[in-house]
N, C-alpha and C positions, 0 to 999 in steps of 0.2 A: 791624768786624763787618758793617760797610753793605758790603763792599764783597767780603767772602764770601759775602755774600746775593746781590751782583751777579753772582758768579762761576759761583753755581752753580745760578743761573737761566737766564744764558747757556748752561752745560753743557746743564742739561736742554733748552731750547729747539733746542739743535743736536741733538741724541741724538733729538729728537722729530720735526724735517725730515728726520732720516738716514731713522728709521721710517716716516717718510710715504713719502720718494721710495721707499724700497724694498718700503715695501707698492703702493705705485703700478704699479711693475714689474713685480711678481707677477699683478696682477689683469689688466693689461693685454695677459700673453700669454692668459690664460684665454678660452677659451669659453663661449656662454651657458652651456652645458651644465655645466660646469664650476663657473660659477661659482653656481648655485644649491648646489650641494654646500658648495661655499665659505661664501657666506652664511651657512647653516644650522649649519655649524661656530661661526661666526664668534659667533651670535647666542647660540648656548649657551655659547659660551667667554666673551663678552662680559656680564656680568649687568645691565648697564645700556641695551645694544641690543636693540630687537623690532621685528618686521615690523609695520609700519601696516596697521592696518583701513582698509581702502581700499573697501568696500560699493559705494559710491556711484559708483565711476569705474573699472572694473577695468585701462583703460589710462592712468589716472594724470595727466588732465588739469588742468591747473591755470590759474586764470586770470592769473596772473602772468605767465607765456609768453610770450602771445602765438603766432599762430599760425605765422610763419616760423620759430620758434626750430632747428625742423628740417630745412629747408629752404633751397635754395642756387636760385635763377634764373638764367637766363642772362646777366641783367647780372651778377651776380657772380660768373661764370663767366668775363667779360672781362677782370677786374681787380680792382671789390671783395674786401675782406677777407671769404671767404668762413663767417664765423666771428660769431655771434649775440652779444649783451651782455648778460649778464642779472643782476641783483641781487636782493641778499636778504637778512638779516640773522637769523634764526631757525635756530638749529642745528638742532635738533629736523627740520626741511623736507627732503622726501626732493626733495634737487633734481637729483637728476642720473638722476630718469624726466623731463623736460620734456623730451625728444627726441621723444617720442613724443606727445606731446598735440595732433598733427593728425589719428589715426585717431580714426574712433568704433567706436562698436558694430556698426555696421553696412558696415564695411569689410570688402575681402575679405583674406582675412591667408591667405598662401601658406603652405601646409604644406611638408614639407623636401621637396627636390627630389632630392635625394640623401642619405639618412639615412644614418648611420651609429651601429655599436653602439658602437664607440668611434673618434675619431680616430687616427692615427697616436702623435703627441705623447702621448696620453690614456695608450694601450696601455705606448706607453714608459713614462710616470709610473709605473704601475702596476708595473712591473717593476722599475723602481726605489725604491721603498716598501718590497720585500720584501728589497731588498741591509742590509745592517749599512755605512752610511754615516754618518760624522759631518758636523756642520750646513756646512759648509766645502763638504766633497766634493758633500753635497746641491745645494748652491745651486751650482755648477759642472756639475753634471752636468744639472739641469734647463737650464742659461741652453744648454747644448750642446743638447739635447732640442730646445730653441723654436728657435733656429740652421736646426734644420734642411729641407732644400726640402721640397718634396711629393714628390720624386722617391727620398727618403731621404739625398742626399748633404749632408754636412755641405761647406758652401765658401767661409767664413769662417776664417782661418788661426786657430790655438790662442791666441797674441796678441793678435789682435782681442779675443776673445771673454774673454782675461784681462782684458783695458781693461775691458771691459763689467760685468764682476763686480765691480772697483776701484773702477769710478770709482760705478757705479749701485746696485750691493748692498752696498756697503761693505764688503768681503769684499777683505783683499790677497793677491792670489794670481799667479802668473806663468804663463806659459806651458808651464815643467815641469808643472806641474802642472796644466794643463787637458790638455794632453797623456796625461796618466795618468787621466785622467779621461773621456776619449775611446776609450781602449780599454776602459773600462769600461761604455762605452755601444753599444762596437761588440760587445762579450757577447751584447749583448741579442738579444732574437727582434726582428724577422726578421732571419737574417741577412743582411751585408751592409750593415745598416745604418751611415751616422756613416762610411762611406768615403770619404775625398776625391777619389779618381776610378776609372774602371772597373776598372782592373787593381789597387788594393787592395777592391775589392769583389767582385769574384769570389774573389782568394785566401781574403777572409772565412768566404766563407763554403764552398769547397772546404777549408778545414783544421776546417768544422765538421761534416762529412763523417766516419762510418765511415773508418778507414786499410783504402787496399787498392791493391795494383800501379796500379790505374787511375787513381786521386786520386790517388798520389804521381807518377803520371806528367803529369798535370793538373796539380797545381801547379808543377810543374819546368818548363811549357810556358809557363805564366803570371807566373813569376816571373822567370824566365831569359832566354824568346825570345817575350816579349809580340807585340813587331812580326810577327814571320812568324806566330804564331798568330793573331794579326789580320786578317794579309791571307790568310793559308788557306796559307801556302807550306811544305805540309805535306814535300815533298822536301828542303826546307832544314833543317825540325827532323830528320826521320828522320835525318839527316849528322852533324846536331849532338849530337844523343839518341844515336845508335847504336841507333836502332828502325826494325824495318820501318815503311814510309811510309802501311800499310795498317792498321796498328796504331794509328798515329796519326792518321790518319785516325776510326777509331772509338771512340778516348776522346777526343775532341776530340767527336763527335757526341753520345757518349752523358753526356760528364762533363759538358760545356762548355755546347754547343748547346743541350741539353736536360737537363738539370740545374742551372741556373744562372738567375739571375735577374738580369739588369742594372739593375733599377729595383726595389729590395727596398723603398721607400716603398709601391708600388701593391699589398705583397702582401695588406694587409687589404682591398683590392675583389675580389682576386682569390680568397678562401675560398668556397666552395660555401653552408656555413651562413651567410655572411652577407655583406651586399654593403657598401662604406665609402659612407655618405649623410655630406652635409653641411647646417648648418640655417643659411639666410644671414641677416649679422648686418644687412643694407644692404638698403634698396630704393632703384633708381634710376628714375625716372617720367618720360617728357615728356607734358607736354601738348602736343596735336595744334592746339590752335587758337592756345595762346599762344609755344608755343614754348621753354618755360620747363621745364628741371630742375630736378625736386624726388629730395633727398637724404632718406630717412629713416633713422633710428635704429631697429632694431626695439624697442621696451620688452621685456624676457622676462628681467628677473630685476627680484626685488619690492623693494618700498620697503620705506625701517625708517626709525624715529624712536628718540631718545632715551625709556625710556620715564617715565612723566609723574612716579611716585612718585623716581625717580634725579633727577631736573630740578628737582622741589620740593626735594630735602634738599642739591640741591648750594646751591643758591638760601640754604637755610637756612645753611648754614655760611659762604656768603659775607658772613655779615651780622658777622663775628666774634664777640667777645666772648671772655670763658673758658670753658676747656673743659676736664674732665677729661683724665684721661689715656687713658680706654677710648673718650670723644667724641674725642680727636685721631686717634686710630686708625682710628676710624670713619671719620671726615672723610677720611684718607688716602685710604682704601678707595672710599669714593663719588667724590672729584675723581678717580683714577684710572682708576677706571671708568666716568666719566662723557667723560672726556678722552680717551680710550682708542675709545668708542663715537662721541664729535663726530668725532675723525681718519678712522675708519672710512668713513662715510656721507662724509665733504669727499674721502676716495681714489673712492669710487665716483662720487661728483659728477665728479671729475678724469680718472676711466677715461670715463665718458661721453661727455665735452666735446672729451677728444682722440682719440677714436674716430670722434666726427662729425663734427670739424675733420680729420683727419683725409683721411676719407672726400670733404669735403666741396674739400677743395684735388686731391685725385686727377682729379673730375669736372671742377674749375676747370683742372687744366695736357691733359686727355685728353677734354676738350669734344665734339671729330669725333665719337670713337669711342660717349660716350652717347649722342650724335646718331643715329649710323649705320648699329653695329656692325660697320664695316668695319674689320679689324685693320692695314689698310694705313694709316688714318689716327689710330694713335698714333704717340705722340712720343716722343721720347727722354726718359726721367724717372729721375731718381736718388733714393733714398731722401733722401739732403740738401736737396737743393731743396724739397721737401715738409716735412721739418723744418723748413727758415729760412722758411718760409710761414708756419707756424702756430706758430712759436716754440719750437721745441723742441728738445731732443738730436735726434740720429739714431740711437742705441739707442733712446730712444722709441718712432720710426716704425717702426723694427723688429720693436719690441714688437708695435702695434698692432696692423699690418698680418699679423704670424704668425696661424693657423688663423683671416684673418677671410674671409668670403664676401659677394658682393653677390648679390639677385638682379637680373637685368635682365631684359628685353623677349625676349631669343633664350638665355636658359640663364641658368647661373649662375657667375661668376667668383670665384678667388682674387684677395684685395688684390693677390697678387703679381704676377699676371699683367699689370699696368700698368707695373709696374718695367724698364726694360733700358737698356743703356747705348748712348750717343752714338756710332753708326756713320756717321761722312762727314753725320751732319746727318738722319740716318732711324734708325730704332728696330730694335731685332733682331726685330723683326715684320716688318720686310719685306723684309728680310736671308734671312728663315728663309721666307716664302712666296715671294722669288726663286728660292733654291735649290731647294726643291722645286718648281718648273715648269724648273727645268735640268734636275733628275733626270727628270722624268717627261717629258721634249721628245727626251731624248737615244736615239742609237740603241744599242738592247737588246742589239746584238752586240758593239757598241764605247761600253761606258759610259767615262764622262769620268772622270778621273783628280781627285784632290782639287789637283793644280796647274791642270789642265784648267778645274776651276767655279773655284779662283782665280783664273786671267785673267778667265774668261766673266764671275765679280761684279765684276772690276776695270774692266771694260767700261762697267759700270751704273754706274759710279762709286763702288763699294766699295772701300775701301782694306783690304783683309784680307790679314792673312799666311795662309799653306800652312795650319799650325796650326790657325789662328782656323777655317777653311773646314770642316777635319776633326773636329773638335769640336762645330761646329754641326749639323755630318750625322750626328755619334753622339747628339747631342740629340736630332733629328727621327727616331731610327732608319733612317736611311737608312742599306746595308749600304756596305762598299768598293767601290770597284768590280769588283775581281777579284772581290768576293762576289757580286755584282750581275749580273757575267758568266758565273757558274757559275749561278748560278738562273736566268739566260738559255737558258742552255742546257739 
């Protein structure tokens, strides 16, 4: 009997880490914005959690803290553990606002710098609420959602992103099937979205185009003779089509040029009614006299506590004794709810601490650039390295890092923007501001070839292939060069 007691204590302890980590991972792709909706759910589903009366502190200071708690200097920028220790032992304790307990009242608190009505992701969720999805396909098509860049492009292979749901949501699923679940996301408005590269994202969203001679001639151009419709070698397709070259020419203008969107992420800034704001979850500070970065948290979603009458009757039933059969029911009912509400507030403590750990090792390996803001002085930073810092998966950092913003001193950045891989020992920051001073140096009659800026960055000491060169210049929009020479002209 002891030892089915043991078993199915164990059980439940494992089933209750599963729900932890995977509530963890839910909250941490979230935005403030987001997640006060969350909360408010949470707190009505939950009968045992409520929001603390907080009167007295509206930004949640506490004196347990201490004042570094949110805060990284630039010794800890050299090498310390950029990551605070704090303890405590009262469930009830809304501890995961002490990021915040170095503003007062009397700070200045940045309003959004770029608002928006909804995020990208947001707009997605939304769209996908209203599909007839089981909890499976759900949880696949959000983890795909948060996957994706600012840019729209999903670029994360369908297997990645099954690991991620296996190992993190507890959800076994493969690669079939995020794949089918990928074109379910590429449904969605805007089109284009969830394409893994230009040429499945224009045909996206040209087969989601009225059918007419002109779109079926446009997608036959895009699907077929990408390369010549690329570089504009509109004589080649006419040979290959069996169309006059003047023909092609003008659905190429009017399908392509100007019908089409390469970057279907940016189309909610681009709406007339409303422009995409974002509300930064970071502020980064130097002081001018010490020299010293400070990291903040912003506080902007509220405390909750266990509430007090849930806490007394768990209290009471711990004390045993007998109990009817309608008092064990009850009992059930309260430790559940009560257990239910501690895990809750310990994920929010947990979204907190690795948002500002976080946040707070980005400044530690990208030090110059809070310095600076010269982009020439970031480093090469992999999502990993920032995981093995603060202890974490790298689906974690992933997590984290999806819709969060800083603000700084000259604008305001995506976490992402720190991220890029290891080029010859420099960052594709300066990969990407070489190439455009090649582009913009070269002569306008005889633009340089993407083999051309491959030697010229191999000069600089870039070791890029052909590829690599032309890819980075459809990144920066930068045209071909035969485009570049026809606009010369």
């Amino acid at each position: 009997m002891a030892k089915q007691g043991l078993t199915l204590e164990q059980t439940q302890r494992q089933r209750l880490a599963l729900e932890q980590q995977r509530l963890l991972g839910l909250v941490l792709e979230k935005s403030d914005a987001e997640m006060a909706e969350y909360i408010d759910n949470k707190v009505n589903e939950i009968q045992a959690l409520e929001k603390k009366n907080d009167d007295n502190d509206e930004y949640g200071n506490h004196d347990d803290g201490g004042e570094d708690n949110n805060r990284m200097s630039d010794d800890h920028a050299r090498g310390d553990d950029p990551v605070s220790e704090n303890s405590g032992d009262d469930d009830t304790a809304a501890w995961y606002r002490f990021f915040a307990n170095n503003r007062s009242r009397d700070d200045e608190y940045f309003a959004p710098t770029a608002v928006s009505e909804k995020t990208l992701q947001e707009y997605l969720n939304d769209q996908l609420g209203e599909l007839e999805l089981d909890e499976t396909q759900q949880v696949v098509a959000h983890a795909i959602v948060g996957n994706l860049e600012d840019d729209g492009y999903l670029r994360r292979t369908a297997g990645e992103i099954a690991d991620d749901v296996t190992f993190n949501e507890g959800y076994m699923v493969d690669a079939e099937q995020v794949e089918q679940m990928i074109k379910t996301v590429q449904s969605l408005d805007p089109p284009g979205i969830a394409a893994r590269d230009l040429r499945e994202c224009m045909l996206l969203q040209l087969r989601r185009k009225p059918q007419s001679d002109d779109v079926n001639m446009a997608i036959t151009m895009v699907e077929k003779y990408f390369d010549d419709m690329a570089s504009l070698r509109f004589d080649a397709l006419a040979r290959k089509m069996g169309v006059d070259a003047k023909r092609i020419e003008e659905v190429f203008k009017h399908q392509i040029r100007r019908g089409l969107n390469p970057f279907p992420g940016n189309a909610l800034a681009s709406r007339s009614d409303s422009s995409q704001q974002v509300t930064p979850d970071f502020d980064v500070e130097l002081d001018d006299e010490s020299g010293r970065l400070t990291v903040t948290l912003r506080n902007n979603i509220p405390a909750l506590q266990i509430s007090e009458s849930y806490a007394l009757m768990n209290e009471r039933y711990k004390e045993g004794g007998s109990l009817s059969v309608k008092e064990n029911k009850e009992k059930k009912q309260i430790q559940d709810a009560y257990q239910r509400a501690s895990m809750f507030i310990e994920v929010l403590k947990q979204r907190q601490e690795t948002l500002f750990n976080t946040m707070s090792a980005i400044v530690k390996c990208q030090q110059q650039y809070f310095l600076t803001g010269d982009e020439r002085t970031l480093r090469p930073l992999g999502q990993q390295q920032i995981a093995d810092m603060i202890g974490k998966d790298v689906t974690v950092v992933s997590r984290a890092v999806s819709n969060k913003y800083v603000q700084l001193p000259w604008g305001v950045k995506s976490l992402k923007f720190f991220f890029s891989e290891d080029i010859n020992g420099a960052s594709r920051h300066e990969v990407y501001d070489d190439l455009k001073k090649l582009v913009a140096g070269e002569d306008k009659a005889h633009p340089m070839s993407d083999d051309a800026l491959c030697a010229a960055l191999k000069k600089m000491g870039y070791q890029l292939e052909r590829r690599t060169v032309a890819k980075y210049r459809d990144v920066l929009g930068i045209p071909s060069s035969t485009v570049r020479r026809k606009m010369a002209q």
